[in-house]
C-alpha positions as CSV (number, residue, x, y, z in Angstrom):
1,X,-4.7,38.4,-29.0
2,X,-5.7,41.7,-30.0
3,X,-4.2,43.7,-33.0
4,X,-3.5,47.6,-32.3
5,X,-6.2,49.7,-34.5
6,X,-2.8,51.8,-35.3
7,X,-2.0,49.0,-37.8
8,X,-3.5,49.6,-41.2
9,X,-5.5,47.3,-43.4
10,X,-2.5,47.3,-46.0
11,X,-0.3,46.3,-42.5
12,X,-2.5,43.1,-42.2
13,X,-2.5,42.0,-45.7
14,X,1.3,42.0,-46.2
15,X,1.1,39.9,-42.8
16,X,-1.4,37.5,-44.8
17,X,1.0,37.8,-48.1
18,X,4.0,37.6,-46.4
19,X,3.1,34.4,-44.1
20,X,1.0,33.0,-46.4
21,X,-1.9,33.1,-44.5
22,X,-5.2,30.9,-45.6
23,X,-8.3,33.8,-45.8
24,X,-10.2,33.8,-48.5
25,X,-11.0,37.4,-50.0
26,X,-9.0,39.5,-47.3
27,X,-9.0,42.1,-49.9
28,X,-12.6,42.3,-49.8
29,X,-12.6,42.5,-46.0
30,X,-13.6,45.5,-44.2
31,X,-10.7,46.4,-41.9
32,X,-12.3,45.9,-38.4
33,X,-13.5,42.1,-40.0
34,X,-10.0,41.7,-41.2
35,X,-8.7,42.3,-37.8
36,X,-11.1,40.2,-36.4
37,X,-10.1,37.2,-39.0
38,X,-6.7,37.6,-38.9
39,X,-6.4,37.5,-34.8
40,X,-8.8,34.1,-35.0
41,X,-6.6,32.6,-37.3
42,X,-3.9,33.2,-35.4
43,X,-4.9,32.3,-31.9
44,X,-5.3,29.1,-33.7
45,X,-2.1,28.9,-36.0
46,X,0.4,26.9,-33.9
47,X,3.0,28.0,-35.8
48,X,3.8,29.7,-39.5
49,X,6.8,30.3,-42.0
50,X,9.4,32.4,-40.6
51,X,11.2,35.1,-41.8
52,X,14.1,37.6,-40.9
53,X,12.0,39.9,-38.9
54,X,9.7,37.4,-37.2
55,X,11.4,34.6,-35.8
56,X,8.6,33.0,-34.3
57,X,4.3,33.0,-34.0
58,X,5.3,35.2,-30.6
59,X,7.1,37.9,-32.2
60,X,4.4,38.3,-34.6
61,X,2.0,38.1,-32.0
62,X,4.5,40.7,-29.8
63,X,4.7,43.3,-32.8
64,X,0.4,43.6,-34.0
65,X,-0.2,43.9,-30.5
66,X,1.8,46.8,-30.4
67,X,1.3,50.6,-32.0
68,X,2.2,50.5,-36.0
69,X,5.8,52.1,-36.2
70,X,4.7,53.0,-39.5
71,X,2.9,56.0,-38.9
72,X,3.9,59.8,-38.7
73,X,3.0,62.0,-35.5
74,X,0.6,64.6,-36.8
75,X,2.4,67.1,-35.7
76,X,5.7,65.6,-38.1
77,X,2.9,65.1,-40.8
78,X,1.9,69.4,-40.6
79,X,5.2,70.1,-41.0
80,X,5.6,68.0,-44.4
81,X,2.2,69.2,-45.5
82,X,3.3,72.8,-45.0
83,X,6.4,72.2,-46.4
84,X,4.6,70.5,-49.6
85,X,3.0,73.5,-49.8
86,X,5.1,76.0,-49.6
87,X,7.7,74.2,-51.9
88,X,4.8,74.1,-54.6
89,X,3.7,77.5,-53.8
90,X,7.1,78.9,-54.6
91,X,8.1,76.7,-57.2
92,X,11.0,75.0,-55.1
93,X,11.7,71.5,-56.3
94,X,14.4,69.8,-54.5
């Protein structure tokens, strides 16, 4: 298996928290290492603790393989920057 780059290092170590993953010093990891761990160890995990969102190793498998939903479109992320800005430059707080 191969984990999208999309996902962020913070992604992967709430996948390592979350399923209780055995990797010693993942905080320490550099991100494309982490990756590289963390798709080892599971191409060998035969199966893991479930949870509401991942019913099985598949589904896990299914959702790193796929682009992070977590992230903004840059285009979405101008708009809140701009927005930021011009609340601050005006004084607006809402």
């Amino acid at each position: 298996m191969k984990i999208h780059s999309s996902h962020t290092k913070r992604d992967i170590i709430e996948v390592i928290e979350t399923f209780n993953f055995i990797i010693e010093d993942y905080n320490d990891l550099s991100k494309s290492y982490l990756f590289k761990v963390v798709e080892t160890y599971i191409d060998c995990c035969e199966s893991f603790k479930s949870n509401s969102d991942f019913a099985d190793l598949d589904a896990l498998i299914d959702y790193l393989q796929k682009p992070s939903q977590n992230r903004i479109k840059i285009s979405e992320r101008d708009k809140y920057i701009y927005t930021a800005i011009y609340r601050h430059a005006t004084g607006l707080l809402i």
